[in-house]
N, CA, C, O and CB atoms as a CASP TS submission, in Angstrom:
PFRMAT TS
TARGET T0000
AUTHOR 0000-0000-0000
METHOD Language model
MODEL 1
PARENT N/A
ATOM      1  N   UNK     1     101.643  99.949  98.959  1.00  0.00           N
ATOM      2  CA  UNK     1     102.955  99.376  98.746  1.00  0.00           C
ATOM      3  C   UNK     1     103.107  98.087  99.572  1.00  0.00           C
ATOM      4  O   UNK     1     103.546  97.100  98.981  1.00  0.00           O
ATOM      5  CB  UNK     1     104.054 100.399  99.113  1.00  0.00           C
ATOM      6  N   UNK     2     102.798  97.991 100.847  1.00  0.00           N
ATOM      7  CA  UNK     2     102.461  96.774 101.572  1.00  0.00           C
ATOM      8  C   UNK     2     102.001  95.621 101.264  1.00  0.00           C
ATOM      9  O   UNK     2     102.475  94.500 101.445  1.00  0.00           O
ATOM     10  CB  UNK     2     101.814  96.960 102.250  1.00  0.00           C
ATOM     11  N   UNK     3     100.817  96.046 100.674  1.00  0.00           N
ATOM     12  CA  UNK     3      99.521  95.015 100.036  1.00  0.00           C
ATOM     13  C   UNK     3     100.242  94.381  98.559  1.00  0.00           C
ATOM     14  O   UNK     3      99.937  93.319  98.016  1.00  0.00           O
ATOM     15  CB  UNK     3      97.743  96.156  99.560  1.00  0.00           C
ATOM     16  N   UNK     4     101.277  95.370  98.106  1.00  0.00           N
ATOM     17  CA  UNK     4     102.258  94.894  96.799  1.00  0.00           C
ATOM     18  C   UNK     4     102.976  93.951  97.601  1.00  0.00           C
ATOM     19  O   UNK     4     102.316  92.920  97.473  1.00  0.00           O
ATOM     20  CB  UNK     4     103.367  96.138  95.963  1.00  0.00           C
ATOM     21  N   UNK     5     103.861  93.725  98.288  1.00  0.00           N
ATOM     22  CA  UNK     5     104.940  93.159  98.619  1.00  0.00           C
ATOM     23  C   UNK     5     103.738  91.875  99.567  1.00  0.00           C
ATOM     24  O   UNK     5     103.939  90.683  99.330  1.00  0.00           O
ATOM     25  CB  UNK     5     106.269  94.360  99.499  1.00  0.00           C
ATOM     26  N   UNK     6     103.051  92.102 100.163  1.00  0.00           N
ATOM     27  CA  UNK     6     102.457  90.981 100.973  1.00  0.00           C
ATOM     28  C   UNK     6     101.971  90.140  99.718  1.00  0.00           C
ATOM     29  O   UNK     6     102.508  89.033  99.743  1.00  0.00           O
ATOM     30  CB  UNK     6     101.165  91.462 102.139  1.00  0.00           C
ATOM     31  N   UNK     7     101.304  90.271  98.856  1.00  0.00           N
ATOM     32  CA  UNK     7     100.516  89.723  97.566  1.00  0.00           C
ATOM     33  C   UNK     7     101.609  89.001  96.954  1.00  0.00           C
ATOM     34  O   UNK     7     101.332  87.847  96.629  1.00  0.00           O
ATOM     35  CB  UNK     7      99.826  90.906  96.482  1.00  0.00           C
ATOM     36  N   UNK     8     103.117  89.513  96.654  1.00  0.00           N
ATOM     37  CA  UNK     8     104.320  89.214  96.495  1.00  0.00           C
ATOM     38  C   UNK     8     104.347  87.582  96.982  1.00  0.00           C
ATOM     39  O   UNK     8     104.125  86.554  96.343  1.00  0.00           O
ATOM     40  CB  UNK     8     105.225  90.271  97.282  1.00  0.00           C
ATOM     41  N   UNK     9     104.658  87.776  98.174  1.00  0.00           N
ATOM     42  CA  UNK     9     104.508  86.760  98.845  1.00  0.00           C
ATOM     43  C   UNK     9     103.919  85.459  99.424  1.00  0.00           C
ATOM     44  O   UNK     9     104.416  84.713 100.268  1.00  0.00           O
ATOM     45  CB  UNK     9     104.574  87.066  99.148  1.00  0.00           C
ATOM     46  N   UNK    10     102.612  85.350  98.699  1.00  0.00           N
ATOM     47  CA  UNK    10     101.157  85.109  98.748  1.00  0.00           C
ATOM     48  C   UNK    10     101.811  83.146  98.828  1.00  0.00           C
ATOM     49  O   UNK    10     101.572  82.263  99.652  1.00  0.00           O
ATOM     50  CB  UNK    10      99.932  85.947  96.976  1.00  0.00           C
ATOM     51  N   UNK    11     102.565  83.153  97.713  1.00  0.00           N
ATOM     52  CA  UNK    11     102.796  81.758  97.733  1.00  0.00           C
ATOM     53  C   UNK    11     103.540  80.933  98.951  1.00  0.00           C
ATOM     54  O   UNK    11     103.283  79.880  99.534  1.00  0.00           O
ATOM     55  CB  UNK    11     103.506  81.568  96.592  1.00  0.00           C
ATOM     56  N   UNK    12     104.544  81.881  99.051  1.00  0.00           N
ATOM     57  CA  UNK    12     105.053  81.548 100.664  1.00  0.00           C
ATOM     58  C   UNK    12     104.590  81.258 101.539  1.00  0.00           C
ATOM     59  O   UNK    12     105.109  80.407 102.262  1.00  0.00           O
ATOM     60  CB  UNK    12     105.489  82.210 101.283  1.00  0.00           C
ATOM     61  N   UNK    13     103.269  81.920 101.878  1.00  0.00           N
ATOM     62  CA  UNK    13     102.360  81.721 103.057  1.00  0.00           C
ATOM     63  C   UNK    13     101.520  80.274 102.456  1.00  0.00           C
ATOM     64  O   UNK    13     101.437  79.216 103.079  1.00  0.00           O
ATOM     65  CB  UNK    13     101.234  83.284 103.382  1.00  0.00           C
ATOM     66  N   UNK    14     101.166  80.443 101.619  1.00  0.00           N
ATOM     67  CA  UNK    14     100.333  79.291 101.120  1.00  0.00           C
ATOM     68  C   UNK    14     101.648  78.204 101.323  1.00  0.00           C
ATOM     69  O   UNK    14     101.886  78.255 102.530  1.00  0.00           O
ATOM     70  CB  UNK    14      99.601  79.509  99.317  1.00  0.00           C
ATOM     71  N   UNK    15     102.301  77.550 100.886  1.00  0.00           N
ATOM     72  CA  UNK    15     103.146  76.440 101.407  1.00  0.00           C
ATOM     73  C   UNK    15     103.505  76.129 103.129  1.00  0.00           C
ATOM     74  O   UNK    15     103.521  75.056 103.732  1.00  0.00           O
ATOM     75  CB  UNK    15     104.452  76.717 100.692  1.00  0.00           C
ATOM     76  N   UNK    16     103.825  77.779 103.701  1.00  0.00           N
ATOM     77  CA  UNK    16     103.643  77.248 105.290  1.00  0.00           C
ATOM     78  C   UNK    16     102.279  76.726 105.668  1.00  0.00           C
ATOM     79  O   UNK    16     102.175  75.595 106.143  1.00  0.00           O
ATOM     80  CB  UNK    16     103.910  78.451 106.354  1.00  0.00           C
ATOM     81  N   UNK    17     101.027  77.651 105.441  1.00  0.00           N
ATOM     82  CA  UNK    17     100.008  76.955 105.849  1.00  0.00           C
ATOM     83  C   UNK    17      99.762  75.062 105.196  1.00  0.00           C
ATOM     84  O   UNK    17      99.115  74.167 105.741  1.00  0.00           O
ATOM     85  CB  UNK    17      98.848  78.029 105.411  1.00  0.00           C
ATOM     86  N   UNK    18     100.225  75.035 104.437  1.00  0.00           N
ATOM     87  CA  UNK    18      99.972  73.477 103.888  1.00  0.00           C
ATOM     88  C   UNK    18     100.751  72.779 104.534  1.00  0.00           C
ATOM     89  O   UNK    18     100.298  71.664 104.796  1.00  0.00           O
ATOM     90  CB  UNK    18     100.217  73.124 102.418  1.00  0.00           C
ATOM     91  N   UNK    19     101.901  73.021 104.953  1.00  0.00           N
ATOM     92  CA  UNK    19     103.008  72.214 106.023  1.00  0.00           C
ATOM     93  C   UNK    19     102.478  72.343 107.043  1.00  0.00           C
ATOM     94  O   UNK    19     102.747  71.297 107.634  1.00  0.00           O
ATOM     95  CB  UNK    19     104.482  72.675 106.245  1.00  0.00           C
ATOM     96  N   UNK    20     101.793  73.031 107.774  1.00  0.00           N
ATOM     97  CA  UNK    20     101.746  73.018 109.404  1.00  0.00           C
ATOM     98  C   UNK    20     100.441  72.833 109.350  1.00  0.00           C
ATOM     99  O   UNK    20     100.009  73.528 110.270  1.00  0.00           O
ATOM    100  CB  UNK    20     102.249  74.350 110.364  1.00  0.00           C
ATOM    101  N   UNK    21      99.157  72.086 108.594  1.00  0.00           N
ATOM    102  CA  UNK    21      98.415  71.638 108.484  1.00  0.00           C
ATOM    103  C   UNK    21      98.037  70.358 109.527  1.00  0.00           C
ATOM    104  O   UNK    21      98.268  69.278 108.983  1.00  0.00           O
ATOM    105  CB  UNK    21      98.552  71.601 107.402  1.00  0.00           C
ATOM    106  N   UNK    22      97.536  70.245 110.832  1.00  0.00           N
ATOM    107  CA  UNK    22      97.603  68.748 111.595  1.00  0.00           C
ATOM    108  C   UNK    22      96.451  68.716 112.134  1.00  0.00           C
ATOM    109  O   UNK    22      96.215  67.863 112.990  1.00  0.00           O
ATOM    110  CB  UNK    22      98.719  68.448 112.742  1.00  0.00           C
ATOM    111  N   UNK    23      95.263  69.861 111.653  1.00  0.00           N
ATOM    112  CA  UNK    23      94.127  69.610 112.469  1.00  0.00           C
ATOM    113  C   UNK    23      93.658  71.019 113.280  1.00  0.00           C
ATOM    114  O   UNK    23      94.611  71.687 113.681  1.00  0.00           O
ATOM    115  CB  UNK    23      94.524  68.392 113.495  1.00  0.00           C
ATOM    116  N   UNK    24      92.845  71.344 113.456  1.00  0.00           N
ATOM    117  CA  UNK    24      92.883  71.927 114.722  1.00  0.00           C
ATOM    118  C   UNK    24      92.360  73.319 113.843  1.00  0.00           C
ATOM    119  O   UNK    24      92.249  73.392 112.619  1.00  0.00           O
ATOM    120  CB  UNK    24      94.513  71.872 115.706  1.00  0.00           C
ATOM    121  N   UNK    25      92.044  74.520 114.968  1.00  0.00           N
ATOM    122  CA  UNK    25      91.505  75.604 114.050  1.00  0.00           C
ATOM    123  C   UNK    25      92.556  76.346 113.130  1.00  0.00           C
ATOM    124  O   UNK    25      93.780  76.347 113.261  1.00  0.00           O
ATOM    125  CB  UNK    25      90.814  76.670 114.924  1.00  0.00           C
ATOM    126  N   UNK    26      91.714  77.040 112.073  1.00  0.00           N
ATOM    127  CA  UNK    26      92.585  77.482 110.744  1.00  0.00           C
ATOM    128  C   UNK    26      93.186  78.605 111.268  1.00  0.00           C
ATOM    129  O   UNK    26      92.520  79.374 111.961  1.00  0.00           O
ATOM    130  CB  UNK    26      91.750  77.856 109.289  1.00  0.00           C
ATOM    131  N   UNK    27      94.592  78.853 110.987  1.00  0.00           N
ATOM    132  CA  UNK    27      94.424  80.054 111.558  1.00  0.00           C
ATOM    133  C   UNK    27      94.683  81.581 110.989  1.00  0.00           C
ATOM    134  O   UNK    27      93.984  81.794 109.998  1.00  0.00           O
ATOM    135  CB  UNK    27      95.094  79.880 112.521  1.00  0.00           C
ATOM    136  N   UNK    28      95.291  82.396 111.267  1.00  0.00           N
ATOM    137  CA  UNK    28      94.808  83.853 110.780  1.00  0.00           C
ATOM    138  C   UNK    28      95.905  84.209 109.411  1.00  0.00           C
ATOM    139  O   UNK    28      97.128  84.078 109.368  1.00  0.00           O
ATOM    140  CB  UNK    28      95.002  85.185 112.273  1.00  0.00           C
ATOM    141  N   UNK    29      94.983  84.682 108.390  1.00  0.00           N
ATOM    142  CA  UNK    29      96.637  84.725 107.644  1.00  0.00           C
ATOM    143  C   UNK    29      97.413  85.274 107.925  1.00  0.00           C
ATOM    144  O   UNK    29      97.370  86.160 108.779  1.00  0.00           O
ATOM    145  CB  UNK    29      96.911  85.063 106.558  1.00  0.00           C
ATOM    146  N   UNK    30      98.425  84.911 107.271  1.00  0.00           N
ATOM    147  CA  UNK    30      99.936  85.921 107.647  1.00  0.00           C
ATOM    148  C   UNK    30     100.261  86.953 107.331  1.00  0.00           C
ATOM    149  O   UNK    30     101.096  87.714 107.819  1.00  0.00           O
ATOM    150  CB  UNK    30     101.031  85.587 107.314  1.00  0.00           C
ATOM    151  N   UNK    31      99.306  87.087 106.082  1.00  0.00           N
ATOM    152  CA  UNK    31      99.269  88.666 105.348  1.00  0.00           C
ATOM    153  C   UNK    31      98.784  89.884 106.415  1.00  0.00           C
ATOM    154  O   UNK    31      99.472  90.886 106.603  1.00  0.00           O
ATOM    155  CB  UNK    31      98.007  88.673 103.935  1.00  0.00           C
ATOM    156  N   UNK    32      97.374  89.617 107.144  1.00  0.00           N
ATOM    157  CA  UNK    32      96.646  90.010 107.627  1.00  0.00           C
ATOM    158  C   UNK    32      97.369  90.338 109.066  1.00  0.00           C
ATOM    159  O   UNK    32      97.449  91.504 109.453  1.00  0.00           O
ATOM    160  CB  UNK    32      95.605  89.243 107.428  1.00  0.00           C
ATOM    161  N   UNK    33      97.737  89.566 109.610  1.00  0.00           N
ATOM    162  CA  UNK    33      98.890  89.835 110.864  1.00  0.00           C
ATOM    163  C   UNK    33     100.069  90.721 110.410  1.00  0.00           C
ATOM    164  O   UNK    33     100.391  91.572 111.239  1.00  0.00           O
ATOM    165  CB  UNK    33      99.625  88.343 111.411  1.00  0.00           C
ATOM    166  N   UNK    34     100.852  90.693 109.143  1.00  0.00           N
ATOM    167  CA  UNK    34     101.571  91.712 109.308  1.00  0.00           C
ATOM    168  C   UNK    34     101.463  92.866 108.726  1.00  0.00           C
ATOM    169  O   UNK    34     102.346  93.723 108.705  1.00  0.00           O
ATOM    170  CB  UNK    34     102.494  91.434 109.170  1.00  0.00           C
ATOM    171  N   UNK    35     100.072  92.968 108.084  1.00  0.00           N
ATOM    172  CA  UNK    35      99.745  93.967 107.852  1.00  0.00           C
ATOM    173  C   UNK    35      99.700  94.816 109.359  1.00  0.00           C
ATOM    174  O   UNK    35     100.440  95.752 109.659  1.00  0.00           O
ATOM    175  CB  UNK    35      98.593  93.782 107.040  1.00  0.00           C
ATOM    176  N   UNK    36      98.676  94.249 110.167  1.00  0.00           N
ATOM    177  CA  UNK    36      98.406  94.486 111.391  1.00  0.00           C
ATOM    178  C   UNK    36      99.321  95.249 112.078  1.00  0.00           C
ATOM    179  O   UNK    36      99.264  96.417 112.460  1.00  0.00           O
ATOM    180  CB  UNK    36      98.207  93.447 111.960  1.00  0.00           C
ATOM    181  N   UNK    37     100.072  94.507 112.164  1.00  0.00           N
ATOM    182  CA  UNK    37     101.470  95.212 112.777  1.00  0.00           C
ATOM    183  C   UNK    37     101.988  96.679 112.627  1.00  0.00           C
ATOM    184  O   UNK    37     101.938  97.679 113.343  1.00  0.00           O
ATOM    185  CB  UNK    37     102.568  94.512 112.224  1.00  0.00           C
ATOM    186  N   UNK    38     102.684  96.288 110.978  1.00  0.00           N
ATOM    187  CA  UNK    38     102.732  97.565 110.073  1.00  0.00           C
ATOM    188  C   UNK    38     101.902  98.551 111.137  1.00  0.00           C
ATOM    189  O   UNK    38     102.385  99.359 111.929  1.00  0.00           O
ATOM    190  CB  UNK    38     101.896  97.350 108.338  1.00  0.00           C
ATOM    191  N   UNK    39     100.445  98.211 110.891  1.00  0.00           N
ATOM    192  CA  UNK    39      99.709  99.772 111.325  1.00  0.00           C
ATOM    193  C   UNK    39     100.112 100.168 112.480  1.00  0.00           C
ATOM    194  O   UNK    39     100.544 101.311 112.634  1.00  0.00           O
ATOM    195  CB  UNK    39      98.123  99.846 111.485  1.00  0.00           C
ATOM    196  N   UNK    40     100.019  99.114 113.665  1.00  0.00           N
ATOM    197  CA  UNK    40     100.412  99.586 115.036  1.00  0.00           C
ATOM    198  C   UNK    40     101.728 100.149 115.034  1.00  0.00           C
ATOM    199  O   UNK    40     102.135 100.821 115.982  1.00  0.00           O
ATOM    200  CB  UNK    40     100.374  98.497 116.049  1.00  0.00           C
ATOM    201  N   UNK    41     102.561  99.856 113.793  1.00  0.00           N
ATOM    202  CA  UNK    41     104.186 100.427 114.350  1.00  0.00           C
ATOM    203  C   UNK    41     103.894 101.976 113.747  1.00  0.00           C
ATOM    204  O   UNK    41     104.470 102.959 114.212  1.00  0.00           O
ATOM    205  CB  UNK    41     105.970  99.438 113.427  1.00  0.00           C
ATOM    206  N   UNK    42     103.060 102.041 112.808  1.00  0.00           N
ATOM    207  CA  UNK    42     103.181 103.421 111.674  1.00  0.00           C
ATOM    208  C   UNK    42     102.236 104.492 112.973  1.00  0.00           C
ATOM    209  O   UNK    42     101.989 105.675 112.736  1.00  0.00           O
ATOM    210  CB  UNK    42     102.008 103.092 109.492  1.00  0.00           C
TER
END
């Protein structure tokens, strides 16, 4: 159900990462971090 609603969202993240684009290392997706979370809170 997570992986539904994060996938949901997929485009959202893709436009922040293209805005905050200035160089420097790539960094972690956003999907993947709040998935992350999720687990540590469950």
């Amino acid at each position: 159900m997570a992986n539904a609603a994060l996938a949901k969202m997929n485009g959202l993240f893709t436009e922040m990462d293209e805005a905050d684009m200035e160089g420097g290392r790539p960094s972690i997706a956003p999907e993947k971090l709040l998935c992350a979370m999720l687990l540590q809170v469950l």
